[in-house]
C-alpha positions as CSV (number, residue, x, y, z in Angstrom):
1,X,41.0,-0.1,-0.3
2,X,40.8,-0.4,3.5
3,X,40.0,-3.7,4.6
4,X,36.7,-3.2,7.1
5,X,37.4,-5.2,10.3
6,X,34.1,-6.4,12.3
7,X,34.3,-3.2,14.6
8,X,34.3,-1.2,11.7
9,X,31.4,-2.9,10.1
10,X,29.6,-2.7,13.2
11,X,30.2,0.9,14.0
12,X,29.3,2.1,9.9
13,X,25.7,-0.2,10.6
14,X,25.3,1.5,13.5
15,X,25.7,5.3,11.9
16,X,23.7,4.0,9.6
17,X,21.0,3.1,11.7
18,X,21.3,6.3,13.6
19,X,20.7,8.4,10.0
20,X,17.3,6.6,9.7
21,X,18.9,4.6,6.6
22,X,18.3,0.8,7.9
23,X,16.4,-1.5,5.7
24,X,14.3,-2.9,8.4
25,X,11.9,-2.2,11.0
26,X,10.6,-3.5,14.1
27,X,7.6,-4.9,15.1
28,X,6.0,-2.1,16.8
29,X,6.4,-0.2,13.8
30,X,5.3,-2.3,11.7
31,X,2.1,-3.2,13.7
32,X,1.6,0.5,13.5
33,X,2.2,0.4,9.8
34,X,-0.5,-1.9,9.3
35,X,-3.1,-1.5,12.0
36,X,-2.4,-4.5,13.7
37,X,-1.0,-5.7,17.4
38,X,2.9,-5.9,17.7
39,X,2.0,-9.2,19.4
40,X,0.5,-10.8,16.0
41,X,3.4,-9.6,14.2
42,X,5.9,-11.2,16.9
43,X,4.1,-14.1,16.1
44,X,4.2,-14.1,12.3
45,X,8.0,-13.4,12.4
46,X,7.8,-16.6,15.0
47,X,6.0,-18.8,12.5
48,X,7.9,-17.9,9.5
49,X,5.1,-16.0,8.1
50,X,6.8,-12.7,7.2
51,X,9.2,-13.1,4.6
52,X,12.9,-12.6,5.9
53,X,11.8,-11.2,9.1
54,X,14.5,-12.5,11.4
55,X,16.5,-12.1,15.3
56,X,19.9,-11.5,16.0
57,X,19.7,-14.2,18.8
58,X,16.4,-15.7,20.8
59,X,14.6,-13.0,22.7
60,X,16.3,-9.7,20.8
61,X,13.8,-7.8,18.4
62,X,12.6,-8.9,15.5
63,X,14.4,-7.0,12.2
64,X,11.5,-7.3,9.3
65,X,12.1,-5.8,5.9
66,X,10.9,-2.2,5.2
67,X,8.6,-3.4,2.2
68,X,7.4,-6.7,4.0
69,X,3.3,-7.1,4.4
70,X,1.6,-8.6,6.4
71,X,0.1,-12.5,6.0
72,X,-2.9,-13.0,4.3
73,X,-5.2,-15.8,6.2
74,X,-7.2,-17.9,4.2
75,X,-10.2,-18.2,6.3
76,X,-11.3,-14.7,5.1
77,X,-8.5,-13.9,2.4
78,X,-7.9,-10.4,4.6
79,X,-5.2,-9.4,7.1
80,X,-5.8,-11.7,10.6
81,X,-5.5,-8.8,13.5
């Protein structure tokens, strides 16, 4: 077995990426998914509200799992948009 140095791994997630395999999405996408504003789902992945939704570093986009939804609010028990 090769051992996989940190280029390496970084250029196979990369190819990955580029085949359309990644196991997250961004926010635009997933407001799109879901008929909401990419602004509201910035915010839920801000607040903690999207299950491991999460940033490579402040200000880069948001990575949010492929099967993630989006919150439920309690005031009306329905998606907040």
């Amino acid at each position: 077995m090769i051992p996989l140095t940190g280029i390496t791994v970084k250029k196979l997630l990369m190819e990955r990426k580029e085949l359309g395999m990644s196991d997250s999405i961004g926010s635009k996408e997933f407001a799109t998914k879901f008929g909401c504003r990419q602004a509201k789902v910035t915010e839920w992945c801000r607040k903690g509200m999207i299950p491991g939704a999460n940033q490579d570093s402040p200000g880069s986009p948001w990575h949010i799992p492929k099967d993630a939804v989006p919150p439920i609010t309690e005031k009306r028990g329905r998606i907040s948009r």
